[in-house]
C-alpha positions in Angstrom: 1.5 -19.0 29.0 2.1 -21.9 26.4 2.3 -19.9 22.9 -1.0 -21.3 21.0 -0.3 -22.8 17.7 -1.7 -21.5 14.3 -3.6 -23.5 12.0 -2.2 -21.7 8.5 1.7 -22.4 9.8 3.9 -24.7 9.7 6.4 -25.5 12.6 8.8 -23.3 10.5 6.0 -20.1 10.0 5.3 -20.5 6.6 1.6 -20.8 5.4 -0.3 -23.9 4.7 -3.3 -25.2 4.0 -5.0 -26.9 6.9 -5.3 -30.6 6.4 -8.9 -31.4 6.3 -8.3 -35.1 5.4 -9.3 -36.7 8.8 -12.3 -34.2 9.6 -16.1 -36.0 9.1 -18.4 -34.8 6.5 -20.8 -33.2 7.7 -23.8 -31.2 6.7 -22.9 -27.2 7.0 -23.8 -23.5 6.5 -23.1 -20.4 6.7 -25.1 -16.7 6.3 -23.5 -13.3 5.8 -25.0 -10.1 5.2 -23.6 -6.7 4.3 -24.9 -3.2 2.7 -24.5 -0.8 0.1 -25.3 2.9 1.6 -26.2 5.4 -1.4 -27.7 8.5 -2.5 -31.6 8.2 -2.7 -31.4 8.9 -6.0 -29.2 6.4 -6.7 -31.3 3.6 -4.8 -34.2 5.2 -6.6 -32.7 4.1 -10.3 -31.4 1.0 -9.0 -35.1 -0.3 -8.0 -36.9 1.5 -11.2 -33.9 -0.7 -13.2 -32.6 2.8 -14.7 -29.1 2.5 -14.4 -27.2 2.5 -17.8 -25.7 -1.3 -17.3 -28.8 -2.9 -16.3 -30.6 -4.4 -13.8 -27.9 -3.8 -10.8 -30.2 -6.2 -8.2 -29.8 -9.4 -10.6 -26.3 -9.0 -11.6 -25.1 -8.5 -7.5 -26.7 -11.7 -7.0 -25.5 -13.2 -10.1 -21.8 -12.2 -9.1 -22.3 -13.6 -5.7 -23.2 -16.5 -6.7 -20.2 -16.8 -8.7 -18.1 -15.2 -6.2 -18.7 -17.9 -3.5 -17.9 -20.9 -6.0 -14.6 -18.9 -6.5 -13.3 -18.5 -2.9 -10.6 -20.6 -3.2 -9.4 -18.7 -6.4 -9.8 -15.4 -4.2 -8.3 -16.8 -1.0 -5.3 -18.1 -0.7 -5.6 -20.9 1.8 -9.2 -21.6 1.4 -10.4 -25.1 0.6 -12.0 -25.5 -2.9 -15.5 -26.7 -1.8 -18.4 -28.7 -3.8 -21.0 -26.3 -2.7 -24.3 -27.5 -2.7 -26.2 -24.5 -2.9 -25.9 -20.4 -2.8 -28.5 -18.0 -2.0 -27.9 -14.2 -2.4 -31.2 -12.0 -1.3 -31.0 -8.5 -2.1 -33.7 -6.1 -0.1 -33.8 -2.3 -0.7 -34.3 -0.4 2.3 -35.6 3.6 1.3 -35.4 4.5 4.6 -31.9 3.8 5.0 -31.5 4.5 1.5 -29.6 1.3 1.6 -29.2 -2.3 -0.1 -29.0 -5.2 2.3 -26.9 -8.2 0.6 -27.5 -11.7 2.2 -25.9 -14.7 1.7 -26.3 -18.3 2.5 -24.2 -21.2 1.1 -24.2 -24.7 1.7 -21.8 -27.8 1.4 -21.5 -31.4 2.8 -18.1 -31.5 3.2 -15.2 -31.5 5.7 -14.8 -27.4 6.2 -17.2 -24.6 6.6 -18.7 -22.1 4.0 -18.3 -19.1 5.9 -15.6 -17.4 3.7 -18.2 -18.5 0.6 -20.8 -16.8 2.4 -18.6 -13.3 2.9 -17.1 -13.8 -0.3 -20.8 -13.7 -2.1 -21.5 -10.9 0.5 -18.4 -8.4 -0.4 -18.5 -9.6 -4.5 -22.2 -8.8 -4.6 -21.9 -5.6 -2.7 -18.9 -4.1 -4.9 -21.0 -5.5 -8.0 -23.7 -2.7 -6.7 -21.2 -0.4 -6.4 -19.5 -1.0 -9.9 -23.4 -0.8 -11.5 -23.9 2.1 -10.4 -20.9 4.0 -9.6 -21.7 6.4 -12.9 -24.6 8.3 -10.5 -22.9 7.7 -7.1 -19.2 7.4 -6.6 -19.8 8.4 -2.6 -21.5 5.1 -2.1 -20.2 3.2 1.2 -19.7 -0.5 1.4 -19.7 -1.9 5.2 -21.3 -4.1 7.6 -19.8 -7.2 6.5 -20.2 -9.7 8.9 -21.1 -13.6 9.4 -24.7 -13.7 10.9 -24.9 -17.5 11.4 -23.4 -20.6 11.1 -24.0 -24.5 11.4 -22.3 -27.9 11.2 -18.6 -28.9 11.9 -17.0 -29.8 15.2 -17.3 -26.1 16.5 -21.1 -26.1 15.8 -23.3 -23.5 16.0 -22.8 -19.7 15.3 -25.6 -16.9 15.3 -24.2 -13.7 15.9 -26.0 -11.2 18.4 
C-alpha cells in the first residue's frame, strides 16, 4: 500500500503551509456548533444577565467573532483569510441546562472556513465559561463539531 502523502509536510517531514496559490476562488462556508453544560443556577443568572462581568451571551459572541478572524494567529498552519462574514447564535436550552454555541463564517477565497467556524465555536464557548466560572467552576465544554460545510473542490459537508 503506497504510503499517502500529507499535505502540512514537506518531502523532508517538516511542516508547511499548503500552497493555496493555484486553487480557484470560490464562494465557501462553514457551521460549527458546540455547548456549555452548567448548573441551573448558573444558566439561570446567565439568561437574567446577573453574572458579576456582564452580559455573558453578548461577550461569547463578541469573542467568537473575534476568535474566527484570529485563526491564523491561533493555528499554526492556517491560512489568514478575508472573511466575509461571521455569525455566532447563542440559544439557552433549560432543559438541558445548557448553552448551544453556533457558528457560521464565510469567505470567497481559495481555502475553507471550517477551522474559523470551530475556532468561533471553542473561543465563544470558553468565553461562557470564563463569565461565569465565579458561580460554576464544574461547567463542561464539549460537543464541538463541524455541522456543515460548502464550496471548494471537496464540496459539500453536512454532518449526520
Amino acid at each position: 500500500m503506497a504510503k499517502k502523502k500529507l499535505t502540512h509536510l514537506d518531502e523532508h517531514g517538516a511542516a508547511r503551509m499548503v500552497d493555496v496559490s493555484a486553487k480557484a476562488v470560490t464562494s465557501r462556508s462553514a457551521t460549527a456548533k458546540g455547548r456549555v453544560t452548567m448548573k441551573p443556577a448558573t444558566l439561570k443568572l446567565i439568561l437574567e444577565d446577573g453574572l458579576k462581568k456582564g452580559n455573558a451571551l453578548e461577550v461569547a459572541r463578541l469573542a467568537g467573532i473575534m476568535a474566527a478572524k484570529r485563526t491564523a494567529d491561533l493555528i499554526p498552519l492556517c491560512h489568514p483569510l478575508a472573511i466575509t462574514k461571521v455569525e455566532v447564535e447563542l440559544h439557552a436550552d433549560t432543559a438541558q441546562n445548557t448553552v448551544e454555541v453556533e457558528a457560521t463564517v464565510k469567505v470567497s477565497g481559495q481555502t475553507g472556513v471550517e477551522m474559523e467556524a470551530l475556532t468561533a465555536v471553542s473561543v465563544a464557548c470558553l468565553t461562557i465559561y470564563d463569565m461565569a466560572k465565579a458561580v460554576d467552576r464544574g461547567m463542561r465544554i464539549g460537543d464541538i463539531r463541524l455541522t456543515h460545510k460548502s464550496g471548494g473542490k471537496s464540496g459539500d459537508y453536512k454532518a449526520k
